[in-house]
N, C-alpha and C positions, 0 to 999 in steps of 0.2 A: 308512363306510356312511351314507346320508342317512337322516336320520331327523324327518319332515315336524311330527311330534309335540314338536319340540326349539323348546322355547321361548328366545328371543336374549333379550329385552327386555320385562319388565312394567312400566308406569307404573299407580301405585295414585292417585287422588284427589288429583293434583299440583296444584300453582298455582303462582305467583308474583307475586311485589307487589314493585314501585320509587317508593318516597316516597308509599306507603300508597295508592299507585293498583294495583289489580289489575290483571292485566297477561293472566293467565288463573288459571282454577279448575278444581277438580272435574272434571281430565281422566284417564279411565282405558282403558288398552287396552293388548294385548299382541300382539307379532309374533314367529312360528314363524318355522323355517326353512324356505325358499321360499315364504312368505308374501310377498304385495305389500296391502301399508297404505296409504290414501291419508287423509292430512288436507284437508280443505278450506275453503272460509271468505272472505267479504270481506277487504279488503287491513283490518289491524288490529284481527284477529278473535285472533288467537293462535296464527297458523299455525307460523310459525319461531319462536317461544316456547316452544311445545309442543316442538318438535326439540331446542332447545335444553336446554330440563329432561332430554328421552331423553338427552343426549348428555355431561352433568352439566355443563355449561358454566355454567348457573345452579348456584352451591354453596347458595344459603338457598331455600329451598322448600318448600310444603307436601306434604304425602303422603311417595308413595316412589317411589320408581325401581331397581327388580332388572335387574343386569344378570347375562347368564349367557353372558355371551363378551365377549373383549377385542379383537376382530377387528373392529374397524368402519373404512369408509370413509364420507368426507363432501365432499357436494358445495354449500358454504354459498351464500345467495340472493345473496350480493355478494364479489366480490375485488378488493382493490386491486391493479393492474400497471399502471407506469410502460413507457406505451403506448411511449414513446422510445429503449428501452433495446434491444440487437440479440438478442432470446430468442428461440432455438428452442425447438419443443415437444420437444425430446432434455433441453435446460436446463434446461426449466423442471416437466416430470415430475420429475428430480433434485434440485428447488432446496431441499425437505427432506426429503425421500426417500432412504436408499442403494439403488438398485433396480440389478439385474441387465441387462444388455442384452435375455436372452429375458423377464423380469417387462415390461421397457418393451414390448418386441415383442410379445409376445401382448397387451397390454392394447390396445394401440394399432391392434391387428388385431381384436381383438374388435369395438372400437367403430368399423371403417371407416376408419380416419385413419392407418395405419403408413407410407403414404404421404407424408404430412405431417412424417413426423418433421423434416425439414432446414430446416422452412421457419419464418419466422420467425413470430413468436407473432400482430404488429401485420398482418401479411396475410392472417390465418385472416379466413374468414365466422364470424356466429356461430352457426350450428349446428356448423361445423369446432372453435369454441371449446371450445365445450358439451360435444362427444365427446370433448375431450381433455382435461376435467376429470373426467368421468367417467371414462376412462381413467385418470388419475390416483388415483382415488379406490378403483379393483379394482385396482391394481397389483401389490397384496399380497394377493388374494382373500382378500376381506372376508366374513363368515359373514353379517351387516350394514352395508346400503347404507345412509344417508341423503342424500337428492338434494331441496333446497331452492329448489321453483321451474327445474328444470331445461331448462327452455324458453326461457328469456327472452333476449329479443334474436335470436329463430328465425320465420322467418314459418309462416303455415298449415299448411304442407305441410312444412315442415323440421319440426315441431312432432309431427305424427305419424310421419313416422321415426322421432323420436328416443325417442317414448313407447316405440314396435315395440323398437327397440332395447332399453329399459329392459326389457321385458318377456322380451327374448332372454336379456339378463344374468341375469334372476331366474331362468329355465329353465337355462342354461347354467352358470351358478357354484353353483345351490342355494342363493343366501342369499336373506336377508328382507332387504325394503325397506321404509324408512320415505320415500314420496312426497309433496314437498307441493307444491299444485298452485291455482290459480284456474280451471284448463282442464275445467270438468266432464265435456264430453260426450265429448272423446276418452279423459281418465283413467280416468274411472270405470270403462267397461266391461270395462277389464284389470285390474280392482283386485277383491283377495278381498275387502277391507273397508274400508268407510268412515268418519270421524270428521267431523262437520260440524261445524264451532267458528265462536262469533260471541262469544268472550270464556269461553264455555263450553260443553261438549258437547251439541247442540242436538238433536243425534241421531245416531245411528252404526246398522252392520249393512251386511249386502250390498250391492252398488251401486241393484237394483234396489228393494230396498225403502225404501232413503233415500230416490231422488223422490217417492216416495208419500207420505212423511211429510210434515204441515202444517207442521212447525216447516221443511224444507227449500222449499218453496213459499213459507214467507212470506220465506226468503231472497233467494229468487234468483226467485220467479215460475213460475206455473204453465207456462208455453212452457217454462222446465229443464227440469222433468220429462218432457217430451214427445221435446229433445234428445237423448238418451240411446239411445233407439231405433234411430237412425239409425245409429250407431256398434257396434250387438251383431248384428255380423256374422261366420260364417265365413268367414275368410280363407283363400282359396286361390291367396293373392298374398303378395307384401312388397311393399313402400316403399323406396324406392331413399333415399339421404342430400338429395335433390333434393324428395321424397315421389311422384315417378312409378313407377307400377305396375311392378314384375318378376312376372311367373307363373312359377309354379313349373312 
């Protein structure tokens, strides 16, 4: 039974420091079950730092990190693949995984791309990529998502699919996600909560009252806050993988 009260993951007052350089601080927040979390931040603000601490991958660290389930999937900001190599995406979901045929097929269906299974990994677009990392990353439904810059190498409009997408996974598996993201204006409006980090937490809360905050303004500029707007719409459409309109 869902239980939206069920906390996955608290981080208490973490940081991290490599050769007495701070690396981030004084980061605290916690993700529910079907909670969507959005970090956000300049490029070497402490966004995938922060992930990293959630995910203990950093072992010395300040604060604490509670975790309250071992069910996470991760989708990290970089992967090495040996573009030369003849991988299918059937291969390469498996490459350390034991997963099921129906584990692969549903995952691979959830996110659009079951289609794809045969094809080889060096012909995917990258949004094709991207849904099959994420596919990989729910294969084993995960109670918690982490999805590290999930966009990248996706144009405009693949970009907002794939957010919709994220968003279906958070409604359709019930887990929480930890999102991190540079994309304000399409993240934010699907995100319960925000963490704005520039080395450390500069302000967090709702999406809408982060633009309003001056410490997020002296970020990113008053026209950000204005952004956002545009993007808190009912939808009474999807986004095709293309990002062209389907109406319901």
């Amino acid at each position: 039974m869902e239980n939206k009260n069920k906390v996955l993951l608290k981080v208490e007052n973490a940081g991290v420091s490599i050769n007495d350089k701070s690396l981030v601080k004084g980061v605290s927040f916690e993700i529910k079950q079907g909670e969507l979390v959005t970090l956000i931040g300049p490029n070497g603000s402490g966004k995938s730092t922060t992930a990293k601490i959630a995910l203990g991958i950093y072992k010395k660290i300040d604060g604490k990190v509670k975790k309250y389930t071992d069910k996470i999937g991760y989708v990290p900001q970089k992967i090495s693949i040996d573009w030369t190599l003849p991988i299918r995406v059937l291969d390469f979901m498996t490459l350390t995984e034991e997963l099921t045929q129906d584990q692969i097929n549903i995952a691979l269906n959830l996110t659009g791309v079951e289609h794809l299974k045969n094809k080889s990994l060096s012909n995917l677009s990258g949004g094709e990529f991207q849904r099959v990392l994420i596919a990989r990353a729910i294969s084993k439904k995960p109670e918690l998502l982490v999805l590290d810059e999930p966009v990248q190498g996706v144009d405009f409009k693949g970009e907002i699919a794939l957010y919709e997408l994220i968003k279906q996974i958070s409604e359709k598996m019930k887990c929480g996600i930890l999102l991190i993201s540079h994309d304000l204006h399409v993240v934010m409006s699907a995100t319960d909560f925000v963490l704005c980090l520039n080395g450390h937490v500069c302000c967090s809360g709702a999406p809408h009252k982060v633009v309003k905050d001056s410490k997020y303004k002296e970020l990113f500029g008053d026209r950000a806050s204005n952004i956002l707007s545009l993007y808190e719409h009912k939808h009474d459409h999807t986004h095709s993988q293309d990002g062209t309109i389907d109406q319901k």
